[in-house]
N, C-alpha and C positions, 0 to 999 in steps of 0.2 A: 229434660229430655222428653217433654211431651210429645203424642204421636203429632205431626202433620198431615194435613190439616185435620183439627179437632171433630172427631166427630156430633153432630148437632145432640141437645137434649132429647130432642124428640127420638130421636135416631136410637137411642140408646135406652131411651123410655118403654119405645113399642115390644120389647121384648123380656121389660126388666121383671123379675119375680123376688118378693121378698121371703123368706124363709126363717122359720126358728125353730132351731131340730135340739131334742133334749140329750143333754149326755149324760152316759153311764154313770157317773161319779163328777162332784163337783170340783172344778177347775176355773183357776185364776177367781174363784167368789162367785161363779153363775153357773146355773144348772142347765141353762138351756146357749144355743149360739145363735144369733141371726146373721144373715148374709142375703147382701141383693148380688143376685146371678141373672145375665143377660148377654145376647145372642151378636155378636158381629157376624164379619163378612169368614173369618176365621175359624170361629166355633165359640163356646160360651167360655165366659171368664165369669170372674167372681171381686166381688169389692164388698168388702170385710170388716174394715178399720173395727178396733175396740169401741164401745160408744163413750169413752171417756176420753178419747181422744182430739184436739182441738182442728176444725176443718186446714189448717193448714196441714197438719200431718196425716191425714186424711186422704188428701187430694193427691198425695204421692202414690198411694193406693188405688186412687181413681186412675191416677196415670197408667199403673202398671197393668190392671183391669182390660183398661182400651186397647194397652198396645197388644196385651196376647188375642184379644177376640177380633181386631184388626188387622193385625202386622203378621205376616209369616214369622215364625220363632226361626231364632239358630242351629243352624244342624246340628242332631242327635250324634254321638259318636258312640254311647251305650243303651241298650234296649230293656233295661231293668236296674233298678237302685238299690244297692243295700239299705235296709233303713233299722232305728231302734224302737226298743219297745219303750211308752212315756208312762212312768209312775207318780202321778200325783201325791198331794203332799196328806197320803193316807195313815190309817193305822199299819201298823206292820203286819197284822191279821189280815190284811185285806188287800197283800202283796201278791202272794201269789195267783189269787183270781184276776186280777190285773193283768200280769204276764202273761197267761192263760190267754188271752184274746191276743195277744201278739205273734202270730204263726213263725215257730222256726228264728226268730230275732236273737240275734247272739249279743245285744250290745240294750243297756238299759241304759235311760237318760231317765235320773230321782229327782225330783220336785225338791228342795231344801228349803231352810231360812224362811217357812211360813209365816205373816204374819197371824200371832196368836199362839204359835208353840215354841219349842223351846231345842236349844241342841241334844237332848237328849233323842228328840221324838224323829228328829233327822238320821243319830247313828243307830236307832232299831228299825229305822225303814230301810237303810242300807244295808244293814246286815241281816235284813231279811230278805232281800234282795238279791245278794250275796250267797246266803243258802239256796234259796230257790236257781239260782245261773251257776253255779259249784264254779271252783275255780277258773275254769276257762273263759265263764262271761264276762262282758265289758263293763265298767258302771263308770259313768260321767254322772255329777251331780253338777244343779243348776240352783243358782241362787235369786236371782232377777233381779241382784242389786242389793239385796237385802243385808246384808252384812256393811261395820263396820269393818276400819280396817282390822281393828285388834281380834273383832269378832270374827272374822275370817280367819285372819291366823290362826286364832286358836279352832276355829271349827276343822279345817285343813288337817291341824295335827290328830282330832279328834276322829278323822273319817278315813286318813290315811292307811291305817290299815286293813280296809279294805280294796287296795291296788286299784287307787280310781285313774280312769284312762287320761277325763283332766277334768278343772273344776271351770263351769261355765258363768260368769259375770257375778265374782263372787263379792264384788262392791260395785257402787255406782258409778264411782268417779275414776277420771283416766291416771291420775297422780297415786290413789289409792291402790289401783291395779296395779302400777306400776314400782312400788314399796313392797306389794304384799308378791308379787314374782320374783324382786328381791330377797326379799326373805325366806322365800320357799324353797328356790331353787334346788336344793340340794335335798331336797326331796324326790325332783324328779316328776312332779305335779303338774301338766303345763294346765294354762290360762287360756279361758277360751271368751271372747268379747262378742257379746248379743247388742245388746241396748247401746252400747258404745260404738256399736257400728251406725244400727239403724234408726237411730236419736241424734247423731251426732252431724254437724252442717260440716266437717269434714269426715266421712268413715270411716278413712286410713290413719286417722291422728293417734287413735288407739296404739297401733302398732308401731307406728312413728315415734310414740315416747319408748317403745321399751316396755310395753303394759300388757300384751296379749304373743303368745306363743300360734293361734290360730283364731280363725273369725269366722264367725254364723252369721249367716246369708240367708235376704226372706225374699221374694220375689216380690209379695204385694209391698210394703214398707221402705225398700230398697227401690220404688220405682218401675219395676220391670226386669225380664229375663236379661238384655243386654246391659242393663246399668248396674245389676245385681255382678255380671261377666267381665265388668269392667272395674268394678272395686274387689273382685277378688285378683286381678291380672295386679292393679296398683298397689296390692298387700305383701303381695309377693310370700306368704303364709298359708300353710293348707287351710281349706271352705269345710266347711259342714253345712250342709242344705237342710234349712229347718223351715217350719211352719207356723201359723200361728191359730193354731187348731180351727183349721178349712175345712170348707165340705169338699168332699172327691173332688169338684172342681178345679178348688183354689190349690188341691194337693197335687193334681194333676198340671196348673202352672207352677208349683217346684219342681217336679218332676223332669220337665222341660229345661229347668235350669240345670238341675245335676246331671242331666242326660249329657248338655253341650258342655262340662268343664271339660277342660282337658286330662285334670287328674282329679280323682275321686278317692282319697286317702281314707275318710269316715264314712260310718254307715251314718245315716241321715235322717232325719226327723221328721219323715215323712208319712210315719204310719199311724198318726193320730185321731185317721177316720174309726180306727178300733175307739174311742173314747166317746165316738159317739154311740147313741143308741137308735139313732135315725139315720138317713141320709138322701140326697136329691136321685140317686140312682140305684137298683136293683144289683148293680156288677159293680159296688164300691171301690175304693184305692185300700185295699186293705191288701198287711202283709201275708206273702205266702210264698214260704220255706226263706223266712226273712225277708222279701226283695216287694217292690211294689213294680208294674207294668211299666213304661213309659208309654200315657195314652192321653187322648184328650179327651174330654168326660161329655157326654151328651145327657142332662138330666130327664127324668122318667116325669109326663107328662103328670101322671097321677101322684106321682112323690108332691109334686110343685105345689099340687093344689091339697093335698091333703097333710102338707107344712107348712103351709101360708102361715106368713104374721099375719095378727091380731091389725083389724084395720088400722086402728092406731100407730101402731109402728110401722104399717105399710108407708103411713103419711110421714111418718119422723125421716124415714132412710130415704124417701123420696127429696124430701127438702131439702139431708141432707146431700144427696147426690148432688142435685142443684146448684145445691152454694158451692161445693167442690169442681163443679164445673165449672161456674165460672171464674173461679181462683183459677183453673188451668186455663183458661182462655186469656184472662189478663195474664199470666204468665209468657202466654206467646203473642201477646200486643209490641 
């Protein structure tokens, strides 16, 4: 679903800014993010990919980049998103300073299944969690695949009581998923599928087998805000709009996505700008009284330049831009 016609390298060069903003506490194993953010005809977008990522997964990213700083996005039908607060995979001492940066957030999304720690160190962060949101907050806990199947089951029964809202990609594989919602059922736990949406060369297969009760949706990963609109239309499953820890930017093209669903059942994952310690603009996408803006993000002149990547990785995210481009260009040969 590349944009037509592709906009040139150059075109997209002349505005490109590399960036690497440190955050508060460390996530997914790095302290700091980088991100190349650059100026269409639309307004700025952002391309992100993890750097462990191979340029073909990548280049989906590039796609989705182009089409929001290009393409006029799909009409808004809400003007503000509920969103949750993100608890990395910390001590339990170190919970409530966490949430603390999440303004107003009635709904936490816990880090689980670290690798390096153990289930124990999962159900003290929950139920420290737990204390700190008293009974009426939400607690989804996220796995990113980390669990076997047994290990899941058993972690499920382990964490269950704390009234989790649902347990997010709590193995890798789609058959796995699909055993352990079996099994669980009757707990009343539903299955939410990340990685099995956004990895997978069909999205909807997840749900297709019987493995995912709902699906997490990412604009950059998923291609773009209308490809993101259209495998949540083919799931026929509530969306939860997440991120993958963006600057304002890139959280401001989620925002756009969850703006235009038609139904918005979860609050969303969109306020992960609190997790940084930096960021490209002065008026952030940060929560406040839980909800984030629906806006488009114009970076601060001075931010740009005093985040700059390190020359070196200016050159790396350039290249890799590069090669991502021309993968989408052969893509539309």
């Amino acid at each position: 679903m590349s944009i037509t016609p592709l906009p040139t390298l150059d075109d997209i060069l002349a505005t490109a800014r590399v960036v690497s903003l440190p955050l508060t506490t460390r996530f997914r194993g790095v302290q700091t993010r980088e991100a190349v953010l650059f100026e269409g005809p639309e307004g700025w977008a952002e391309f992100s990919p993890f750097v462990e990522y191979v340029d073909a997964e990548a280049a989906t990213w590039l796609d989705a980049a182009l089409d929001f700083a290009w393409r006029p996005q799909p009409p808004a039908v809400r003007g503000s998103i509920p969103v949750n607060a993100t608890v990395p995979a910390v001590a339990s001492a170190e919970v409530r300073g966490i949430l603390a940066r999440f303004d107003g957030c009635r709904t936490a999304k816990v880090k689980v299944a670290e690798r390096g720690q153990v289930l124990a160190d999962d159900v003290s962060r929950v139920r420290a969690v737990r204390e700190a949101m008293g009974p009426e907050g939400r607690i989804r806990v996220d796995a990113n695949g980390g669990w076997n199947l047994d290990e899941a089951e058993h972690a499920v029964h382990a964490l269950a009581e704390f009234d989790l809202e649902y347990i997010e990609q709590p193995c890798a594989l789609v058959d796995e998923l699909a055993e352990l919602r079996r099994r669980i059922r009757y707990l009343g736990i539903p299955i939410a599928a990340d990685e099995s949406v956004r990895k997978a060369e069909d999205p909807i297969a997840v749900v297709a087998a019987g493995a995912a009760d709902l699906v997490v949706v990412k604009v950059q990963p998923l291609g773009g805000v209308r490809r993101a609109l259209s495998i949540v239309a083919d799931a026929g499953v509530p969306a939860v709009v997440s991120s993958a820890l963006d600057t304002s930017i890139g959280l401001g093209m989620g925002a756009s996505l969850a703006a235009s669903l038609p139904q918005l059942t979860f609050d969303c994952g969109l306020g992960t700008a609190s997790l940084l310690a930096a960021d490209v603009t002065s008026n952030p996408l940060t929560a406040r009284g839980g909800e984030i803006a629906v806006r488009r993000i114009t970076p601060d002149a001075a931010l740009l330049d005093e985040h700059a990547a390190p020359e070196g990785r200016q050159r790396w995210w350039s290249d890799r831009l590069a090669r991502c481009h021309e993968m989408l260009h052969r893509r539309l040969s």
